[in-house]
C-alpha positions, 0 to 999 in steps of 0.5 A: 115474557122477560126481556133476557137482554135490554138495551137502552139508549146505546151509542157507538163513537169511533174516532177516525181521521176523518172524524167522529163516526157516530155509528149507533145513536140512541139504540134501545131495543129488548131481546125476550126470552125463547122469541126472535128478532130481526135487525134489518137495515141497509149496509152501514145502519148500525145493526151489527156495531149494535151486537158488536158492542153488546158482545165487548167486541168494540171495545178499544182506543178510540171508541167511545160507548154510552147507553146500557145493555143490560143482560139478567140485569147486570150491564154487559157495557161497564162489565170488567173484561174477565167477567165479559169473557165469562159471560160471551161465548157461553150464555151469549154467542154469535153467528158472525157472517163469513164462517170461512174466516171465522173458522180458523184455517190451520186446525180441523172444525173439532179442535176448534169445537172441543177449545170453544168447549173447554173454555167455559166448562171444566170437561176432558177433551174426550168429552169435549169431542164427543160434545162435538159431534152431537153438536154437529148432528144436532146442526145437520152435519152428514156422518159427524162422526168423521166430519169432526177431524176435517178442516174448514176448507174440506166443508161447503159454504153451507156446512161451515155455516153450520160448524159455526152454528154448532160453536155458538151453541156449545155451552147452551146460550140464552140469547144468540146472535145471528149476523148475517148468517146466509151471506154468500150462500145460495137461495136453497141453502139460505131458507135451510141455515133459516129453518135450522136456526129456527128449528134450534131455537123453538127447541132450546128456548134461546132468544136469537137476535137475526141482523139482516138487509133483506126483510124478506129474510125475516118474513117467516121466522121472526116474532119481531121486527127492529128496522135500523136506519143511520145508527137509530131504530126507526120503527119495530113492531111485531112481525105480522104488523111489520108487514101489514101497516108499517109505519114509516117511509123508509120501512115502505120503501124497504118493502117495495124493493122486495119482489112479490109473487102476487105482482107481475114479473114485468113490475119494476121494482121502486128502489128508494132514491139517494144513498144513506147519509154519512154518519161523520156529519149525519143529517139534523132532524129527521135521519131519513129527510134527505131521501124521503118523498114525504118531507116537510121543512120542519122534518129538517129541523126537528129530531122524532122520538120512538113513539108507540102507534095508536092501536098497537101498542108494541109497535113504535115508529120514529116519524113526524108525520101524523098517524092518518097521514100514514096510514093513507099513504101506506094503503096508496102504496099498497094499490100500486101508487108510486111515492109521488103520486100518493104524496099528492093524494094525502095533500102533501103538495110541497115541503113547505 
């Protein structure tokens, strides 16, 4: 399958007066026609700088960008802003995280639909409006029709979310991003915004790139799985081997901190220790060393590379520790052994 976006080696520099902030540092991820990623992370990972700077938005005094990302083969990073312009809200949307403050307060959620409309394409504004409300009966809506002249603050949290959806597939993208798109919305509106974007793109073939801190978010709906870690990808994988023998310590502790149905409701959860690092001064070696229960000195020194995984091609994980090594930790961890106690069984008794 064709990868409609390509991005490779990108990094994101923002020069404040505490110093360089090195946000995103050797980025390289594909995003495949009518397939969906997740992005996941913790907050400050660099997931949404990296689609930030792929849509242009990043661009400006002070920040320094390297790397391609490549769109139907054209770089959207060296493109002229005009053609840019062309290019995002049109064959390229986002889903930002507060529809509240996306959406503009003054002007009713139509007006706004009918302008993102009559942007990229040369119609009238009565077709532009009637554009509008089959957009917002496409996204779920109630009563379209009328809904169109309302305001932002006349919608619930849940419905502005969906006007947003329904902006950012006004002109029929080829690739839409979804940042965070269930932010303050509550479980049963969260899995409903999840299964229509899903809905969504199996219908209009579009590849979606889905950024999230929770993976469990991207369980169910996902074909493929990047987990981001102080500006880098660490590990991707296709979804159903994201979950079943992930490869790296890190993605270990982000599933442990999820909770699960087949454990016991008194099970504490093992959150993962320290806090990430500052990415003015980050870390040599390996980014997670600090807050990894398995290093070794030369994890400190030593910088890992994305590296395909033995056995399964399409899955690549950034850590120097051996492929057995991991995989008898991980299937430790499985069993219920806390880090320590399974560092110990594997036979790594010290740092050294």
């Amino acid at each position: 399958m064709a990868a409609l976006l390509e991005i490779d080696g990108l990094t994101v520099d923002f020069a404040t007066e505490d110093g360089v902030v090195h946000a995103v540092r050797g980025v390289s991820l594909n995003v495949n026609a009518g397939q969906m990623l997740g992005v996941v992370g913790e907050s400050g990972s660099g997931k949404s700088v990296t689609m930030l700077t792929v849509m242009g938005l990043t661009r400006g005094p002070g920040t320094t960008i390297g790397g391609t990302a490549k769109f139907d083969g054209r770089d959207l990073l060296t493109m002229p802003g005009d053609e840019l312009r062309r290019i995002r809200g049109n064959e390229i949307a986002m889903i930002f995280q507060d529809p509240l403050s996306s959406l503009h307060p003054f002007y009713k959620v139509g007006a706004q639909l009918i302008e993102a409309i009559q942007a990229h394409r040369n119609v009238r504004k009565g077709e532009a409006r009637e554009r509008s409300i089959e957009l917002l009966r496409m996204v779920g809506i109630p009563d379209p029709a009328g809904r169109v002249d309302s305001y932002p603050h006349e919608f619930s949290g849940g419905m502005r979310q969906r006007a947003m959806i329904a902006m950012a597939l006004a002109n029929d993208p080829k690739v839409l991003i979804a940042d965070e798109p269930t932010t303050a919305l509550d479980v049963t509106v969260q899995a409903q915004i999840l299964d229509l974007i899903a809905r969504l793109q199996r219908e209009l073939n579009m590849a979606v790139v889905l950024i999230t801190h929770d993976l469990g978010v991207v369980a169910e709906h996902t074909h493929h799985i990047a987990v981001m870690y102080a500006g880098e990808a660490i590990e991707e994988a296709p979804t159903d081997v994201m979950f079943d023998s992930p490869s790296h310590p890190y993605t270990w502790g982000l599933l442990q901190s999820i909770p699960r149905l087949d454990r016991s409701r008194d099970e504490p959860l093992i959150p993962i220790p320290g806090l990430p690092p500052s990415l003015i001064s980050p870390p040599g070696g390996c980014g997670f060393h600090p807050r990894c229960p398995y290093v070794r000195e030369r994890h400190r020194r030593v910088h890992p590379e994305l590296e395909p995984v033995p056995d399964h091609p399409e899955h690549r994980v950034a850590c120097l520790l051996d492929e057995p090594t991991r995989r008898r930790l991980w299937e430790e961890l499985k069993r219920g052994e806390v880090p320590e106690a399974a560092r110990q069984k594997v036979g790594l008794k010290d740092s050294a």
